[in-house]
TORFI-772529 format. One record per atom (N, C-alpha, C, O): atom name; x, y, z negated. Coordinates in nm, 2 decimals, decimal comma, always signed. Each point is the difference from the previous one (the first is absolute). Layout:
CA_X_Y_Z
...
***
This chain:
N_-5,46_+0,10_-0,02
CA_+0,10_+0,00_+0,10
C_-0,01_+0,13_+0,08
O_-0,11_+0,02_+0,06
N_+0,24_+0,09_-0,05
CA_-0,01_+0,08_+0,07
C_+0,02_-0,07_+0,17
O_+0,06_-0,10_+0,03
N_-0,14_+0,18_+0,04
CA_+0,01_-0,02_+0,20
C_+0,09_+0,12_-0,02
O_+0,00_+0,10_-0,08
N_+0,09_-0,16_+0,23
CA_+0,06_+0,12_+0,10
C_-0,09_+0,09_+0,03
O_-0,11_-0,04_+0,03
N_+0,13_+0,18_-0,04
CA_-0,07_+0,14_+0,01
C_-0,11_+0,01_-0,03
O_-0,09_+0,07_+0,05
N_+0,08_-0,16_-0,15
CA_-0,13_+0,06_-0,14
C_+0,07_+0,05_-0,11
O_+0,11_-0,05_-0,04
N_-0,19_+0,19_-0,03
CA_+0,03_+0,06_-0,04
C_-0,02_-0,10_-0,17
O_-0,11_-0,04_-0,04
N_+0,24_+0,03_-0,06
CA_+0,01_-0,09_-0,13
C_-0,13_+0,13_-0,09
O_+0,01_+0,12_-0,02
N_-0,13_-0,24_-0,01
CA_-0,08_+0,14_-0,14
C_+0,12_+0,02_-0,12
O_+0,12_-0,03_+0,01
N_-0,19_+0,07_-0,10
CA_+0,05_+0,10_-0,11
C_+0,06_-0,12_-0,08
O_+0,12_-0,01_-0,03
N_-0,23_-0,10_+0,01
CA_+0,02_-0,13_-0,08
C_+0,11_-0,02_+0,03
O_+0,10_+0,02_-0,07
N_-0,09_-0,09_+0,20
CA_+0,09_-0,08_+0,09
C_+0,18_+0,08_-0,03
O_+0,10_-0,07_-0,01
N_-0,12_+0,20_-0,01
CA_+0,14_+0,08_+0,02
C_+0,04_-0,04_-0,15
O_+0,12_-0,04_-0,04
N_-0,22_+0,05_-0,05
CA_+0,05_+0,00_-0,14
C_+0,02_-0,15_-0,06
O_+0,10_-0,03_-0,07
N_-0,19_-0,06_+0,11
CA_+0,06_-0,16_-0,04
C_+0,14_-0,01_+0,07
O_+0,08_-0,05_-0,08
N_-0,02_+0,08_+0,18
CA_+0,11_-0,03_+0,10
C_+0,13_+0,05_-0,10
O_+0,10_-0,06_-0,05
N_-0,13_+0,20_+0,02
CA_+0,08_+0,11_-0,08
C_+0,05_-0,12_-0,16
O_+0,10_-0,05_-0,05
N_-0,25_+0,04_+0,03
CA_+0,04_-0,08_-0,17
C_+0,09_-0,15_+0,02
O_+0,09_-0,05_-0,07
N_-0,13_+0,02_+0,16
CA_+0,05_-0,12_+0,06
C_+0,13_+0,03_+0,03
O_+0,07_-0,10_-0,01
N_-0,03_+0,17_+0,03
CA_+0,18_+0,04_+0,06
C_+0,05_+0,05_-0,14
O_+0,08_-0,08_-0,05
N_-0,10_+0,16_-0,01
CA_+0,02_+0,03_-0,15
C_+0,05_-0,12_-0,07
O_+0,11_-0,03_-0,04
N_-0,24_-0,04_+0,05
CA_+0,01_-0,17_-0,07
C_+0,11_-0,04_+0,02
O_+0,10_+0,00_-0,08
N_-0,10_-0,06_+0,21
CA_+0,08_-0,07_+0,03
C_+0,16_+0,06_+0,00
O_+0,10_-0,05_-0,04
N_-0,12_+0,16_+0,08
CA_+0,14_+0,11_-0,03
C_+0,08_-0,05_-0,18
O_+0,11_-0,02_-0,04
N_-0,22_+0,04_-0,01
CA_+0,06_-0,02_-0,13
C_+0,01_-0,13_-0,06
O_+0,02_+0,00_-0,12
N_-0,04_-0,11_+0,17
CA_+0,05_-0,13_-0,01
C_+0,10_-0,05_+0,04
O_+0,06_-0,08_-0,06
N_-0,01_+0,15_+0,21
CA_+0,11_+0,01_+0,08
C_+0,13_+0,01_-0,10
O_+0,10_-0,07_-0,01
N_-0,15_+0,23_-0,08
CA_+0,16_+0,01_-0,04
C_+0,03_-0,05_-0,14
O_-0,08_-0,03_-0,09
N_+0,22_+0,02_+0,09
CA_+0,01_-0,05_-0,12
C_-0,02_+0,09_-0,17
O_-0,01_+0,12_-0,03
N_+0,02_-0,24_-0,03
CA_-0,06_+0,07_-0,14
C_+0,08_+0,14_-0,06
O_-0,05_+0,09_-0,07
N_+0,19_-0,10_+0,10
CA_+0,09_+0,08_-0,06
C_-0,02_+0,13_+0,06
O_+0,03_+0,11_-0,05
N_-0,11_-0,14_+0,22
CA_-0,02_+0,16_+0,04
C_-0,11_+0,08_-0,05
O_-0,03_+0,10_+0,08
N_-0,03_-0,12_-0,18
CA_-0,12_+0,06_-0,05
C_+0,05_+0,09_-0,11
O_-0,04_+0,12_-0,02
N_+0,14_-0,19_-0,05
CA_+0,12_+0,06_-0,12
C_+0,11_+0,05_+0,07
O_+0,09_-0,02_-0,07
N_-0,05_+0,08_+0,16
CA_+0,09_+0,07_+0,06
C_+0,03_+0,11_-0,06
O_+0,11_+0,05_-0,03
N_-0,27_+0,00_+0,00
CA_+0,03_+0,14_-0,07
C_+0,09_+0,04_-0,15
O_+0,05_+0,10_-0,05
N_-0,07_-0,23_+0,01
CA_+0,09_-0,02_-0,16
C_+0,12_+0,01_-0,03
O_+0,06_-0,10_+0,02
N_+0,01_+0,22_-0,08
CA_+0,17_+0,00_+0,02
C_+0,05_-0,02_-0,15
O_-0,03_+0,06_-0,10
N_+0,12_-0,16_+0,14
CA_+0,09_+0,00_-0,14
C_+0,16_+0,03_+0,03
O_+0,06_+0,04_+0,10
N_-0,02_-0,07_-0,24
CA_+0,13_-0,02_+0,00
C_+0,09_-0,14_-0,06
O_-0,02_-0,08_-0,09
N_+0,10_+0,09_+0,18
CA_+0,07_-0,18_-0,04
C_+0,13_+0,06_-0,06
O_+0,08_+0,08_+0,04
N_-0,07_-0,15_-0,17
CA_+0,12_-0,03_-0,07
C_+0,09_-0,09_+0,00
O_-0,04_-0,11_-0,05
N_+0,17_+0,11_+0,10
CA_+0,13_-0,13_+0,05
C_+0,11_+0,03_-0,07
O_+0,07_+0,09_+0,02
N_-0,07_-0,23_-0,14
CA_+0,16_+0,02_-0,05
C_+0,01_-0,08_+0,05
O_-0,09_-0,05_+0,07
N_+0,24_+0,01_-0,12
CA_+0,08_-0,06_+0,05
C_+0,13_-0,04_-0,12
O_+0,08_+0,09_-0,03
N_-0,08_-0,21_-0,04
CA_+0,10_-0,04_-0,04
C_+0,13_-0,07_+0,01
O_+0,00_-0,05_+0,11
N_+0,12_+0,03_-0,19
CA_+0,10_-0,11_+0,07
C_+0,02_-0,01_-0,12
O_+0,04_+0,10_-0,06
N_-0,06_-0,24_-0,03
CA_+0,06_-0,09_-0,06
C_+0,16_+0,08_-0,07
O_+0,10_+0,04_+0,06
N_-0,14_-0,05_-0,21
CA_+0,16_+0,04_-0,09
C_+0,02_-0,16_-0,04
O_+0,10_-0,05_+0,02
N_-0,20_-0,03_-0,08
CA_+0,02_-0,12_-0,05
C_-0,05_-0,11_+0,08
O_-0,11_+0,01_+0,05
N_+0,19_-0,10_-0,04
CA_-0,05_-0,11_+0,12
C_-0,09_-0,09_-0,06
O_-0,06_-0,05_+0,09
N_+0,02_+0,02_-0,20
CA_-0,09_-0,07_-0,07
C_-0,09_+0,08_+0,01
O_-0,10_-0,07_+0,02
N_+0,07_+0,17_-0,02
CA_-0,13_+0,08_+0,00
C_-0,10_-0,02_+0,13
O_+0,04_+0,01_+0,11
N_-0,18_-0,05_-0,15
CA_-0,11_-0,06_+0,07
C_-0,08_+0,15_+0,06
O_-0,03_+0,07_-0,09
N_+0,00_-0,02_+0,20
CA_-0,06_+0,09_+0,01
C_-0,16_-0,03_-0,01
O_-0,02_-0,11_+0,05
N_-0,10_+0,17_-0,10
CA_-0,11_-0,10_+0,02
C_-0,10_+0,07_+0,13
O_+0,02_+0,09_+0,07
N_-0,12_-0,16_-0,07
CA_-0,04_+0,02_+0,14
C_-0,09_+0,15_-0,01
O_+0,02_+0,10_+0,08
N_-0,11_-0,10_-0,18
CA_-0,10_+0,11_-0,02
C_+0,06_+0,10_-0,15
O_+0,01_-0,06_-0,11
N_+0,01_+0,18_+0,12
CA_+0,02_+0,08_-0,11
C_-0,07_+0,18_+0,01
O_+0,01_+0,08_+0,08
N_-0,08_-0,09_-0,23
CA_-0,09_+0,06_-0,02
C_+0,05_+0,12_-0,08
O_+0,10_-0,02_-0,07
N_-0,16_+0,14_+0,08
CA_+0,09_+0,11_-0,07
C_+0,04_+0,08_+0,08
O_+0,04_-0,02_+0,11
N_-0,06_+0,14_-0,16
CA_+0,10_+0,15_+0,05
C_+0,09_-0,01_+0,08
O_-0,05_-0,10_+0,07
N_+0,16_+0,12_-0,02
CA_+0,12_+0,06_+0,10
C_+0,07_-0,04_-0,23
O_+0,05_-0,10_-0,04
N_-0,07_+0,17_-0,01
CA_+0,11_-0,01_-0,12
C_-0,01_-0,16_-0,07
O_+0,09_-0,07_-0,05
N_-0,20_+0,04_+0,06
CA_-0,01_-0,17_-0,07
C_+0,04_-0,06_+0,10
O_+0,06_-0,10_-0,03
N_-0,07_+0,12_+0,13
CA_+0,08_-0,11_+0,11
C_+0,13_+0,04_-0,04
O_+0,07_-0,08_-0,07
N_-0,01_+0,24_+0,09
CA_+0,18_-0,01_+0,00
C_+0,04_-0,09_-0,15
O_+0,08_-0,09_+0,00
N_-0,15_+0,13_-0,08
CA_+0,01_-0,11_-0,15
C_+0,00_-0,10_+0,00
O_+0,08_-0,05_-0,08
N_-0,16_-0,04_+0,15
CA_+0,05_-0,15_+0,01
C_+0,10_-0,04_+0,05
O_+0,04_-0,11_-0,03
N_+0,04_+0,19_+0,15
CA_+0,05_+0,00_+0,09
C_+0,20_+0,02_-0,11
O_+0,11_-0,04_+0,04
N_-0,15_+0,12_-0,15
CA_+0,11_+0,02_-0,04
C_+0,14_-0,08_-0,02
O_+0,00_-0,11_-0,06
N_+0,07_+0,15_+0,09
CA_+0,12_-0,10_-0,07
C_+0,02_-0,09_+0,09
O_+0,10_-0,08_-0,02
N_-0,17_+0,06_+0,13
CA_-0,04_-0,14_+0,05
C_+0,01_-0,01_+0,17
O_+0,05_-0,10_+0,06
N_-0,11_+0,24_+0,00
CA_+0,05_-0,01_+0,10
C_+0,01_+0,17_+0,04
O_-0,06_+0,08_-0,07
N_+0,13_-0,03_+0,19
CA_+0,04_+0,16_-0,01
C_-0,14_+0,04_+0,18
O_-0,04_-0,07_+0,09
N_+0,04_+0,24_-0,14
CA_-0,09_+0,02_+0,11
C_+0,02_+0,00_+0,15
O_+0,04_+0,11_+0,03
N_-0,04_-0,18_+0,07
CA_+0,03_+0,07_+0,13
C_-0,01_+0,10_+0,05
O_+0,09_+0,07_+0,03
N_-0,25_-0,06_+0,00
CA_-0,09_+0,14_-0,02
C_-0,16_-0,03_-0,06
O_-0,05_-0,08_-0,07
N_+0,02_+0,16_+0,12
CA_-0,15_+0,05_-0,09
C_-0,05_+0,11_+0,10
O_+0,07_+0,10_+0,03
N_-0,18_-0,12_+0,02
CA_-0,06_+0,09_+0,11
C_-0,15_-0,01_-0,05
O_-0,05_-0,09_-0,07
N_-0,01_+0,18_+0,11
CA_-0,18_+0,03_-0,03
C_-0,01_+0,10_+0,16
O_+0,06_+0,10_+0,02
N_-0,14_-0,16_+0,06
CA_+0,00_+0,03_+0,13
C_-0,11_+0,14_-0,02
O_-0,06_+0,05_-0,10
N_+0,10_-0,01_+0,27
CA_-0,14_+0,12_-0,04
C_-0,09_-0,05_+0,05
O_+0,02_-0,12_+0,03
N_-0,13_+0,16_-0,01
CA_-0,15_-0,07_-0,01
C_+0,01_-0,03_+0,10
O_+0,07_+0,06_+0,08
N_-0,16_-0,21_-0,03
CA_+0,02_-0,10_+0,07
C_-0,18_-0,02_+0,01
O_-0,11_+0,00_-0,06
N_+0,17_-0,04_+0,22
CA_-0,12_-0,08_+0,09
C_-0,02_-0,10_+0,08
O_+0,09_-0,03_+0,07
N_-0,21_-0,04_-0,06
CA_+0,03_-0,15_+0,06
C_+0,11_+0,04_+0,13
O_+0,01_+0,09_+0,08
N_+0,05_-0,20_-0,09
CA_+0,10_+0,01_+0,14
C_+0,11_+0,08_+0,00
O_+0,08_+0,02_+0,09
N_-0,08_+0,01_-0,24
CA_+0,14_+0,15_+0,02
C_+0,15_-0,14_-0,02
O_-0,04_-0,10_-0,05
N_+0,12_+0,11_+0,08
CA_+0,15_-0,02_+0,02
C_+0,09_+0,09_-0,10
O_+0,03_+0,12_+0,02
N_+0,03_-0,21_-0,16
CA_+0,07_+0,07_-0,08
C_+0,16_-0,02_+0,01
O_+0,04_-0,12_-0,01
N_+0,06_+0,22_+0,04
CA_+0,15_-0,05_+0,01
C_+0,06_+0,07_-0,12
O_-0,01_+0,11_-0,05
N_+0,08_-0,25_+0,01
CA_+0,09_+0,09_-0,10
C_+0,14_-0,07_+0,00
O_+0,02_-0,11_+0,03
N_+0,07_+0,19_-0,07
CA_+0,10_-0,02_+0,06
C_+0,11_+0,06_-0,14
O_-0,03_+0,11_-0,07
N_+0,14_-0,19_+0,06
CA_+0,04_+0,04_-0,16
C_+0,19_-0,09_+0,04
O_+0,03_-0,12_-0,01
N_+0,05_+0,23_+0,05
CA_+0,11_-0,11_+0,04
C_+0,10_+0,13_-0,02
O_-0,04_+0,12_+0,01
N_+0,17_-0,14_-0,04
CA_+0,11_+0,10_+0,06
C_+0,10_-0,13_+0,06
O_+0,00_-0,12_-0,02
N_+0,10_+0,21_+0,11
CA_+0,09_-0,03_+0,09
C_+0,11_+0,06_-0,08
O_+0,01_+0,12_-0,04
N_+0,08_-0,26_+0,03
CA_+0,14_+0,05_-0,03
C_+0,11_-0,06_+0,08
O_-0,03_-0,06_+0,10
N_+0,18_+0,09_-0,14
CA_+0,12_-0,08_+0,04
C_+0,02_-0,11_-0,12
O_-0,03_+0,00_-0,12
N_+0,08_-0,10_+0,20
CA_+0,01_-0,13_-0,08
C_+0,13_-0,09_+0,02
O_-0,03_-0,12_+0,03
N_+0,17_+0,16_-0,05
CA_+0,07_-0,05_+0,07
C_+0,04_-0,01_+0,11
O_+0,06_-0,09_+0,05
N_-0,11_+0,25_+0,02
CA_+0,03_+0,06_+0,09
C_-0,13_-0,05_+0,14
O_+0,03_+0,01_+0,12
N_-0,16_-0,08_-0,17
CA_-0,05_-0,06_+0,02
C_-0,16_+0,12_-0,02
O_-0,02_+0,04_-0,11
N_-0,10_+0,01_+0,23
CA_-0,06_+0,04_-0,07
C_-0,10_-0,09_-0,03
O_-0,05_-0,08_+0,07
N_+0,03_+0,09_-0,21
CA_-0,16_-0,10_-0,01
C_-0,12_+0,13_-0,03
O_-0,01_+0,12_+0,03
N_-0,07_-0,19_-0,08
CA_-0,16_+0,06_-0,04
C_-0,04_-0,12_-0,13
O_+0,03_-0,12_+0,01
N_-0,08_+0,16_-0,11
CA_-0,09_-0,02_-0,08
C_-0,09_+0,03_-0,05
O_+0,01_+0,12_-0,03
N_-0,11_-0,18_-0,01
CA_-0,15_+0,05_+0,02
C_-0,13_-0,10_+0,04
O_+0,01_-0,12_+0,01
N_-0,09_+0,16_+0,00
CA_-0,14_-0,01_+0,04
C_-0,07_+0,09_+0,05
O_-0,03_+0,11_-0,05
N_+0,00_-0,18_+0,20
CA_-0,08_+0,07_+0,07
C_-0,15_-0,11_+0,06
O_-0,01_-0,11_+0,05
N_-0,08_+0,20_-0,08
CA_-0,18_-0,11_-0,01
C_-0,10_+0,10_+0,08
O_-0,03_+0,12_-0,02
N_-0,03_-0,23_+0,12
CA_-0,12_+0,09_+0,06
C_-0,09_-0,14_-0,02
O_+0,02_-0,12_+0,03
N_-0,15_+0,22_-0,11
CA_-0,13_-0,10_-0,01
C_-0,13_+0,08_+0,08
O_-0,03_+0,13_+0,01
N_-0,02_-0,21_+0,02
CA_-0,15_+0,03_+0,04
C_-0,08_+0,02_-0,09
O_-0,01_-0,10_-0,08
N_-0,08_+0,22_+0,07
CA_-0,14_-0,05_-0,13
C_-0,12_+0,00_+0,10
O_-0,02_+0,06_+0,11
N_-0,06_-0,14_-0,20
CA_-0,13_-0,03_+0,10
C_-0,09_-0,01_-0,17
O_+0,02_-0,07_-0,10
N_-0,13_+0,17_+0,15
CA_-0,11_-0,01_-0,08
C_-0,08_-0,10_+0,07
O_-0,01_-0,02_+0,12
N_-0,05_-0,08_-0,26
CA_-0,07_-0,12_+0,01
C_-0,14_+0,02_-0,09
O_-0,08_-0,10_-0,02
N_+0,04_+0,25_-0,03
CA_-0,15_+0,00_-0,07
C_-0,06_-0,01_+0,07
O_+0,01_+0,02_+0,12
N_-0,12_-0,08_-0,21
CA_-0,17_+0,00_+0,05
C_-0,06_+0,06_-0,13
O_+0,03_+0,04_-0,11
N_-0,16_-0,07_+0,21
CA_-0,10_+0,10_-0,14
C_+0,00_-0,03_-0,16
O_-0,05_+0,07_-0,09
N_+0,13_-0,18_+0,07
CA_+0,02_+0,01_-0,14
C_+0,08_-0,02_-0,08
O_-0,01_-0,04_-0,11
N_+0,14_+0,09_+0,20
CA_+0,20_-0,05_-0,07
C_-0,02_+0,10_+0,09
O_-0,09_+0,03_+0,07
N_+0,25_+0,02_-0,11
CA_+0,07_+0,04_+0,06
C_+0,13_-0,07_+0,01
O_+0,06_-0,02_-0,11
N_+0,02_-0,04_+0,24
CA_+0,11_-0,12_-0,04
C_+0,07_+0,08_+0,13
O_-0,06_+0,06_+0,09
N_+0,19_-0,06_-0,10
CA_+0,07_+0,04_+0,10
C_+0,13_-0,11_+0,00
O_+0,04_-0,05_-0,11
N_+0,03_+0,00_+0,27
CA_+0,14_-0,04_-0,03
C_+0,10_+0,07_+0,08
O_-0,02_+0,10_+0,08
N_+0,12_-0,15_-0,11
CA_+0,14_+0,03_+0,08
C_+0,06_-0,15_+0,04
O_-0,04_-0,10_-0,04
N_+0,15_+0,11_+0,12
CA_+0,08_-0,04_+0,09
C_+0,12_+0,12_+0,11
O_+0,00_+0,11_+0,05
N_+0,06_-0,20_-0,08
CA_+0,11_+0,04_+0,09
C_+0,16_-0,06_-0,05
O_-0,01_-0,10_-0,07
N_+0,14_+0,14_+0,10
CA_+0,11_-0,04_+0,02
C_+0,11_+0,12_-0,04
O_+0,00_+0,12_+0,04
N_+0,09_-0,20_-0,13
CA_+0,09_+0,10_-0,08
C_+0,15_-0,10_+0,03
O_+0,01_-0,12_-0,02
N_+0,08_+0,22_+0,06
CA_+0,14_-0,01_+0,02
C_+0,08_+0,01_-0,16
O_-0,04_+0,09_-0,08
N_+0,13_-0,18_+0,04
CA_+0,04_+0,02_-0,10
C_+0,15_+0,01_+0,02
O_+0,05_-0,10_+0,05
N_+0,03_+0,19_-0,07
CA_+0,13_-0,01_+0,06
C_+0,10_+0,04_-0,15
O_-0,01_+0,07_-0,10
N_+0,11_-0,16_+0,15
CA_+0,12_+0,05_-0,10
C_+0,11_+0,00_+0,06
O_+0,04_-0,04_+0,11
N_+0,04_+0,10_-0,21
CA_+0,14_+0,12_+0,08
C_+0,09_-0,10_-0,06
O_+0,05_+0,02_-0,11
N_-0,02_-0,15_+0,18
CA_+0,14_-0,05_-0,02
C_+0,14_+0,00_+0,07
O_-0,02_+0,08_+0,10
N_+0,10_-0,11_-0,10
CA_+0,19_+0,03_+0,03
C_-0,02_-0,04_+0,12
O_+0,07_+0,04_+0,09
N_-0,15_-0,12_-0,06
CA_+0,03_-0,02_+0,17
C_-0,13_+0,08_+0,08
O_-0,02_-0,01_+0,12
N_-0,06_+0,07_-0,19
CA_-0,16_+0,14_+0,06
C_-0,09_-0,03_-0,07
O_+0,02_-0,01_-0,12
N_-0,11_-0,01_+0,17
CA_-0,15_+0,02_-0,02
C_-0,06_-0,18_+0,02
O_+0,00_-0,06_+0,10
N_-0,06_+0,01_-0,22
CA_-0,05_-0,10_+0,07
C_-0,15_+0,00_-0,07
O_-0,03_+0,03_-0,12
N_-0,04_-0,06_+0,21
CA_-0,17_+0,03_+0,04
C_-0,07_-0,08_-0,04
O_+0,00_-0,11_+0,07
N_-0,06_+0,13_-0,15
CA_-0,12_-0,16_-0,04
C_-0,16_+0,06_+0,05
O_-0,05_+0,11_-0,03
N_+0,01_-0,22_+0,12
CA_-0,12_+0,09_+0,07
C_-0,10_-0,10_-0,11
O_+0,02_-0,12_-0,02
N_-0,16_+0,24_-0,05
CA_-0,14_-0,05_-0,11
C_-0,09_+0,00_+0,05
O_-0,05_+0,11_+0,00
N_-0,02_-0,21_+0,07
CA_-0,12_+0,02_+0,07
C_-0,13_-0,06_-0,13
O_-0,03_-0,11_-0,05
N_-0,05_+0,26_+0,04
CA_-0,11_+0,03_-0,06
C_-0,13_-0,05_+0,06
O_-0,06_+0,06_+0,09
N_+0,02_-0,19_-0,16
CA_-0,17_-0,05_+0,12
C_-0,07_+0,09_-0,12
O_+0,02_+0,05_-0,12
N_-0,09_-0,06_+0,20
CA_-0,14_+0,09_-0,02
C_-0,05_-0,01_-0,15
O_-0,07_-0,10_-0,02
N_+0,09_+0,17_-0,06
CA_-0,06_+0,01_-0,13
C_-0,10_+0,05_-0,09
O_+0,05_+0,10_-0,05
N_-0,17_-0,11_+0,01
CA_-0,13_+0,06_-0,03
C_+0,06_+0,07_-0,16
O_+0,05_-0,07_-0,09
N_-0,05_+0,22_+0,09
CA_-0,02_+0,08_-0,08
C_-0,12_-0,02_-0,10
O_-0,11_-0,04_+0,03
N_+0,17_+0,06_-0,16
CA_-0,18_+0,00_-0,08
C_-0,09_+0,10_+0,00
O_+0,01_+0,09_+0,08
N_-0,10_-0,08_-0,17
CA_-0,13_+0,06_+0,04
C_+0,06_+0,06_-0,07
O_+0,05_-0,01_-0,10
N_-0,09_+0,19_+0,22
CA_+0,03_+0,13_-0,11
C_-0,12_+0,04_-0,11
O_+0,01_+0,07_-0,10
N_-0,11_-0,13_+0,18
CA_-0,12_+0,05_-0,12
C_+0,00_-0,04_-0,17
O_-0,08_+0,03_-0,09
N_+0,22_-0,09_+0,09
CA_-0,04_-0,07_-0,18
C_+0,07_+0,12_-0,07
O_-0,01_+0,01_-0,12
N_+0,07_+0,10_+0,19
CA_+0,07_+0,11_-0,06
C_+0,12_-0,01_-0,09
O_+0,03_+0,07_-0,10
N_+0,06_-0,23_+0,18
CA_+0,12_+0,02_-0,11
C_+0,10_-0,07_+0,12
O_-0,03_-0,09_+0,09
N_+0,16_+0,16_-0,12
CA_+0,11_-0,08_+0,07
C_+0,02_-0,15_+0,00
O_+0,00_-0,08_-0,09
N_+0,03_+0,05_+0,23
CA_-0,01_-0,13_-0,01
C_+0,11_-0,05_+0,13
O_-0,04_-0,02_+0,11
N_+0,19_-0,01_-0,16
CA_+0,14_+0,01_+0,04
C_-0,06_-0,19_+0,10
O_-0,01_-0,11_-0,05
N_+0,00_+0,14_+0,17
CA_+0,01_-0,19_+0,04
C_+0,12_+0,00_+0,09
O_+0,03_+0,09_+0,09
N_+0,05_-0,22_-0,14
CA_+0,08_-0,05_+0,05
C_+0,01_+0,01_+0,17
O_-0,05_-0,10_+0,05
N_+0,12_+0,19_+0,03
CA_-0,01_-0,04_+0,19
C_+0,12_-0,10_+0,04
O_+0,01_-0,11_+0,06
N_+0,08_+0,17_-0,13
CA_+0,12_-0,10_+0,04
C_+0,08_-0,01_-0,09
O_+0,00_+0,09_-0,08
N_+0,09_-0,22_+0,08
CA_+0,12_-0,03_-0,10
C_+0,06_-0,11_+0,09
O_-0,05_-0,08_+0,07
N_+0,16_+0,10_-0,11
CA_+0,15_-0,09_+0,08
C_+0,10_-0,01_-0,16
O_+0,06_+0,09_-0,06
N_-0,08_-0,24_+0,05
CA_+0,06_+0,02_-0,11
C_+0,13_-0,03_+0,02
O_+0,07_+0,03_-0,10
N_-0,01_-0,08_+0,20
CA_+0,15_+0,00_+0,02
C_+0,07_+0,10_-0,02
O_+0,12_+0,00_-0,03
N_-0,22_+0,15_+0,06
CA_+0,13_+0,13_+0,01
C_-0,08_+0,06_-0,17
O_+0,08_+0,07_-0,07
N_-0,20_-0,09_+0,03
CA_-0,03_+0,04_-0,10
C_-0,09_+0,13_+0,00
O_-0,01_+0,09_-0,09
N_-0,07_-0,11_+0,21
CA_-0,07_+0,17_+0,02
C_-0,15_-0,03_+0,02
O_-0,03_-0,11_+0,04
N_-0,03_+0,16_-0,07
CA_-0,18_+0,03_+0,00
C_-0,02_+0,11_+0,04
O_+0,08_+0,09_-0,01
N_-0,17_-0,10_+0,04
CA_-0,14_+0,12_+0,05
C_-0,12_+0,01_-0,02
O_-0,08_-0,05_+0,08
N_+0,03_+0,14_-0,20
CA_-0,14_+0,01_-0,01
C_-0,04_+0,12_+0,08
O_+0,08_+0,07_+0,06
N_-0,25_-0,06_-0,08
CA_-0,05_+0,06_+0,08
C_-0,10_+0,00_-0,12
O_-0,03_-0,09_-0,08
N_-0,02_+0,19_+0,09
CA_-0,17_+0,04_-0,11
C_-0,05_+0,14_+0,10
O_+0,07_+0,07_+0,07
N_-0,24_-0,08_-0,09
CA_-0,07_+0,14_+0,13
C_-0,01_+0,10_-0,13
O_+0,03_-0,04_-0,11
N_-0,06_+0,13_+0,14
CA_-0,02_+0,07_-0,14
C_-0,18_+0,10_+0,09
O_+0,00_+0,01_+0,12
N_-0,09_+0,02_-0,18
CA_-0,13_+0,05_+0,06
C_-0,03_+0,10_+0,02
O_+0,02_+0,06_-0,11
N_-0,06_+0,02_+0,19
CA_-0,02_+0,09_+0,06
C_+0,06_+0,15_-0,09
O_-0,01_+0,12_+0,05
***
């Protein structure tokens, strides 16, 4: 135990130091250790051509074996590959035009802001997203708005070195999905 106006020895300064370190790095959380790790996130986005058509939850493959299964079956919204990404970054995308409609302006489109949050530790790499996408269509009487709220969804592991499309959201009343795959450094 240090006293008031005694001088701490050499020992004393350096146990106190490792001790604050320690404890410093117990304090934060796991994902801030991997901060430094930047990827990129890939987000399509489909809508349903056939109403029987089942979208499935996990799909494996390129950007071209995904558009391939996808064929015939449902058409693209968009398709985005973000630029490099960090825990805590905030992705907007936004995909709509504004017309007349019966003398009526509407908007149709999709517009989506997710959060990514890296979730590695020392031996995965796992990241998710979350967030909320506007889905709008341009009918005779304007614009009518269907709000998608995205919970929190765990990305797969980029370390296995292959695309890996997981399911964030689907509404199957209007017929639209949203994958999300990280692609690695």
């Amino acid at each position: 135990m240090i006293k008031p106006g005694i001088k701490p020895t050499m020992k004393q300064t350096v146990v106190k130091t490792v001790m604050a370190v320690v404890l410093l790095g117990m304090l934060l959380p796991g994902s801030m250790a991997h901060a430094d790790e930047f990827v990129r996130l890939n987000i399509v986005a489909f809508q349903k051509r056939n109403p029987a058509f089942e979208f499935e939850s996990i799909i494996t493959g390129t950007y071209a074996q995904l558009f391939e299964q996808m064929q015939g079956k449902s058409d693209v919204i968009f398709l985005n590959r973000t630029p490099v990404l960090q825990d805590k970054d905030v992705i907007n995308l936004q995909l709509d035009a504004l017309r007349m409609t019966q003398g009526q302006l509407a908007n149709g489109g999709l517009n989506c802001q997710f959060s990514f949050d890296n979730e590695s530790d020392e031996d995965s790499q796992f990241y998710s997203i979350a967030g909320m996408c506007t889905l709008m269509y341009a009918e005779a009487t304007g614009t009518r708005k269907v709000r998608a709220y995205i919970k929190r969804t765990m990305l797969s592991d980029v370390s296995y070195g292959m695309n890996v499309w997981m399911k964030v959201y689907e509404d199957k009343q209007e017929g639209v999905v949203i994958y999300a795959d990280v692609d690695p450094k």
